[in-house]
N, C-alpha and C positions, 0 to 999 in steps of 0.2 A: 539503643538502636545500632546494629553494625554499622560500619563505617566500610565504605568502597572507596577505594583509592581510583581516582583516572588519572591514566598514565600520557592522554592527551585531547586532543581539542577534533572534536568530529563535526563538519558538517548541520546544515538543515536537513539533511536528509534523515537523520539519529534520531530526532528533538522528541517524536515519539519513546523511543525506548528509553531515553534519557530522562523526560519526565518519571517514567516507571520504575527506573530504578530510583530519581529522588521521592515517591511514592512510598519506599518501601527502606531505604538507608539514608545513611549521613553519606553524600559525596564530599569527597574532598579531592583537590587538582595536586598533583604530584606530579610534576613536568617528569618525564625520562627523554634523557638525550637520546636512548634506545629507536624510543620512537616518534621523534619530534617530525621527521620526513613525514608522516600520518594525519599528522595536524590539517586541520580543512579539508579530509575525506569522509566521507560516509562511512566511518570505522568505529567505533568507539573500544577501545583497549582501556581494560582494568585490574587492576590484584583486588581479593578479597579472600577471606580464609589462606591468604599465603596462595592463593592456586592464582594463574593469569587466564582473565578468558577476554575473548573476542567476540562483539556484535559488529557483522558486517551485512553494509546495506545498498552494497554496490548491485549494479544490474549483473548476473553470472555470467561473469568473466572469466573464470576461476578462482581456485585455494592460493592463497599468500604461501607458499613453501616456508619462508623465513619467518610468518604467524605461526603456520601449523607447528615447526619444531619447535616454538617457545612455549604456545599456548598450552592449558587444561585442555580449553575446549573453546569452539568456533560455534558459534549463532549466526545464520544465516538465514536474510529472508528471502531467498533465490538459489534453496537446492535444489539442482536439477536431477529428475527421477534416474533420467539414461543417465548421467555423466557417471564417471569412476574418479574423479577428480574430488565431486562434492559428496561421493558414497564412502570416505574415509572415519576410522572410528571414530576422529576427534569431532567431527562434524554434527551441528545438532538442526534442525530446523526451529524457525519462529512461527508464531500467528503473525496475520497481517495488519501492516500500518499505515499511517499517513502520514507529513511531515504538516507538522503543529507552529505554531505559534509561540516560544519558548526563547526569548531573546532575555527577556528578565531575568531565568534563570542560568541562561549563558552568561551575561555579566553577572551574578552572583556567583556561581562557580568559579569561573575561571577569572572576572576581573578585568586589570590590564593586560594579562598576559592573552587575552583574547586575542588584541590588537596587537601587540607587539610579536605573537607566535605568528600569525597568518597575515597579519601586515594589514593598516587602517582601510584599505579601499576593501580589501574580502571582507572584513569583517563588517566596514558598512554595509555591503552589498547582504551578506548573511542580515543582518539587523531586516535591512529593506525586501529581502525575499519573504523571511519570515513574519512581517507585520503584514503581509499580504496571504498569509496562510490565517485559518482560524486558530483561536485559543482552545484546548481540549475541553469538549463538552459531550456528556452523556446523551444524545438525542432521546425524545419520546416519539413514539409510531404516529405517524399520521394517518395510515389506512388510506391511502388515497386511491381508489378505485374508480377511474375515469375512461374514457376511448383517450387517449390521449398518451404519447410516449415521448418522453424528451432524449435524443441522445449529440454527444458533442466530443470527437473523439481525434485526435493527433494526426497526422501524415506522417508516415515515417520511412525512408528513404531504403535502408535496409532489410524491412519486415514487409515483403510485398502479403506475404501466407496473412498478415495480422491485419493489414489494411485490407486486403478480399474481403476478409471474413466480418470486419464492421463495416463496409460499403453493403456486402451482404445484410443482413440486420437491416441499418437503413433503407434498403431498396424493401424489404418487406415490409417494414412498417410506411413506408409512405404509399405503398402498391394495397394497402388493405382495406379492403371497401367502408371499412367500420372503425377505425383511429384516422386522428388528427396525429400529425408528426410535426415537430420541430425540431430545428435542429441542423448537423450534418458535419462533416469530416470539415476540420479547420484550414480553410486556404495557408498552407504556408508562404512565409515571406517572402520566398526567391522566386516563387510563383509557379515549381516543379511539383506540380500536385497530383504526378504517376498517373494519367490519365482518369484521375478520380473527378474530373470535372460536374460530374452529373449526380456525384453526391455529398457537392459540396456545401457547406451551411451558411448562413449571412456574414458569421462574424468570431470573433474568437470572445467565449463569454468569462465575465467575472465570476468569481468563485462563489459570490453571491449568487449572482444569477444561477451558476451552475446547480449549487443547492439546490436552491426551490425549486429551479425547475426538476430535478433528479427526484427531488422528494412526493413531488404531483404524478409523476411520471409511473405508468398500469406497469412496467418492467422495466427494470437496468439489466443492459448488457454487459456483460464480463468474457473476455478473453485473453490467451496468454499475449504479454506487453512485449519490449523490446529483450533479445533473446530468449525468449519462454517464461521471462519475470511476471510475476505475480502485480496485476495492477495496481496501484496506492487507490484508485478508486471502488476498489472490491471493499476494503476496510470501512470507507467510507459510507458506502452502501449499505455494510451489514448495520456502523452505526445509524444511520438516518430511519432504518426499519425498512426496506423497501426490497420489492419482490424481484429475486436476482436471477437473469438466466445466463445459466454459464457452459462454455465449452469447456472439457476436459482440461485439467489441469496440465502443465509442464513442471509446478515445482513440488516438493514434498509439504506437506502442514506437522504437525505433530497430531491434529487432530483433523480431519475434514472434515466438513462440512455436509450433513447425510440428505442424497438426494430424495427428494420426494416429502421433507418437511421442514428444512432449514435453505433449500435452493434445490432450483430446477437445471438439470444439467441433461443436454443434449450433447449426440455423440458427432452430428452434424450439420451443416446450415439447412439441409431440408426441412427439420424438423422445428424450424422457426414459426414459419405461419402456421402449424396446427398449432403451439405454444399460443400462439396471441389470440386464435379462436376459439379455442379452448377455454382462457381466462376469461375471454367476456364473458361467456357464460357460466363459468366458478368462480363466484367471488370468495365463497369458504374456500377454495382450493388457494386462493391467491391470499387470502386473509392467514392462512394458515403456515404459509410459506413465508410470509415476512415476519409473522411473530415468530417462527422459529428462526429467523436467521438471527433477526436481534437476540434471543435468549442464547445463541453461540456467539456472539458477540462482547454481549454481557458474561457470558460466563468463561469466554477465554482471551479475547481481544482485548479487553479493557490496558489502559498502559500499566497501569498497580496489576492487574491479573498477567500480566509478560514478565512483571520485574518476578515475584512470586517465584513464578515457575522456573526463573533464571538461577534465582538462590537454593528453593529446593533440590534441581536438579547438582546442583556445586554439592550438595551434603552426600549425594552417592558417589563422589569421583577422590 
């Protein structure tokens, strides 16, 4: 089995990609003082075949200058189409993830030096986020084909474009003669909820909760996150099996996802409610579109199917 050297300690944000490449090699922890500042970021930095490459899973922010001239090559799962910053050779795009449940193999990898690199209170705090995420599981389709739509989605202070557009969503689905809606835009704390007051939801839900109900649920909606990031709910969705409708992408895939059998992609919020009348009355339409998201799921999302792709592509470089 190859062996991957990490050269340091990433984040819950990783645990995805991380599992995938223990999936697929021997990790082993090689502290570099190089990049010890990196440690408790959503980075994961490694040598393998002698090349260094880089998975980053930060929101697009931009390219590390001092990564690019070290690295082979940069995995990012937040290239931005327009940017020229994330359109550089070294630059590769991922499939999409979600942050997993992988604390046991944090302490198998990395040990003491978990605690001792990012210091006891991060690393309990990481322990504690991540037992509050699921352990990676393959979902089966539920086919769930009901009036009925669950959605439960952030305020975010910055991204007024990204909150319009799921207030939009919600204001359709609870406006339609013929679905039951639950749900609704998360009261934040501070209580500055941008004048979203009228489509706000009862409660902020557990991840359980969020599940099932997303898994019941006639469509999940997807649009681009904070800076044009690719939601960690998208992935999640494709696994559950469940019928996606999405606005236009802001980042690159390696592969996209083809509209009209793997996800349904409108180019604006008008074309919401004909989507939802639509599907009541196609259920093969809707049948057909969550079996094909899961078979792009299964066939490229998987965390072993990212590591894969991660080591093949290292053999052309």
């Amino acid at each position: 089995m190859q062996t991957i050297e990490l050269l340091n300690i990433p984040n819950y944000f990783s645990s995805y990609y991380l599992k995938g490449l223990n999936d697929i090699a021997h990790l082993e922890y090689r502290p570099n003082i190089e990049f010890k500042k990196y440690n408790g970021l959503p980075l994961i930095i490694f040598r393998v075949k002698k090349k260094l490459v880089v998975i980053d899973n930060r929101d697009p922010v931009g390219v590390s200058k001092e990564l690019y001239d070290l690295a082979n090559l940069i995995y990012v799962t937040n290239r931005l189409q327009d940017s020229a910053d994330y359109n550089q050779d070294k630059i590769r795009p991922l499939f999409p993830h979600y942050p997993i449940n992988t604390w046991e193999l944090y302490l198998k990898i990395f040990g003491i030096s978990w605690y001792k690199q990012i210091g006891w209170k991060n690393a309990l705090r990481e322990i504690y986020i991540q037992n509050r995420r699921p352990s990676y599981k393959n979902h089966s389709i539920t086919n769930s084909f009901r009036p009925y739509v669950f959605f439960s989605g952030s305020i975010w202070k910055q991204e007024i474009v990204a909150n319009e557009q799921r207030s939009s969503f919600i204001k359709a689905c609870q406006n339609h003669p013929h679905l039951h809606f639950e749900g609704g835009m998360v009261p934040r704390d501070d209580r500055q909820n941008l004048g979203l007051d009228d489509v706000l939801g009862p409660k902020r839900y557990s991840y359980k909760e969020f599940n099932e109900k997303s898994c019941r649920s006639l469509v999940n909606f997807n649009n681009p996150a904070v800076l044009g990031a690719i939601s960690w709910r998208f992935a999640e969705y494709l696994n559950m099996g469940t019928f996606i409708l999405s606005l236009p992408w802001k980042t690159e895939l390696p592969v996209f996802p083809v509209h009209g059998k793997e996800i349904h992609i409108i180019e604006d919020l008008k074309g919401i409610n004909e989507l939802l009348s639509f599907l009541l009355k196609n259920p093969s339409y809707h049948r057909m579109i969550l079996k094909g998201g899961k078979t792009y799921f299964h066939k490229y999302c998987q965390p072993k199917k990212q590591g894969e792709m991660i080591m093949e592509n290292m053999d052309k470089i």
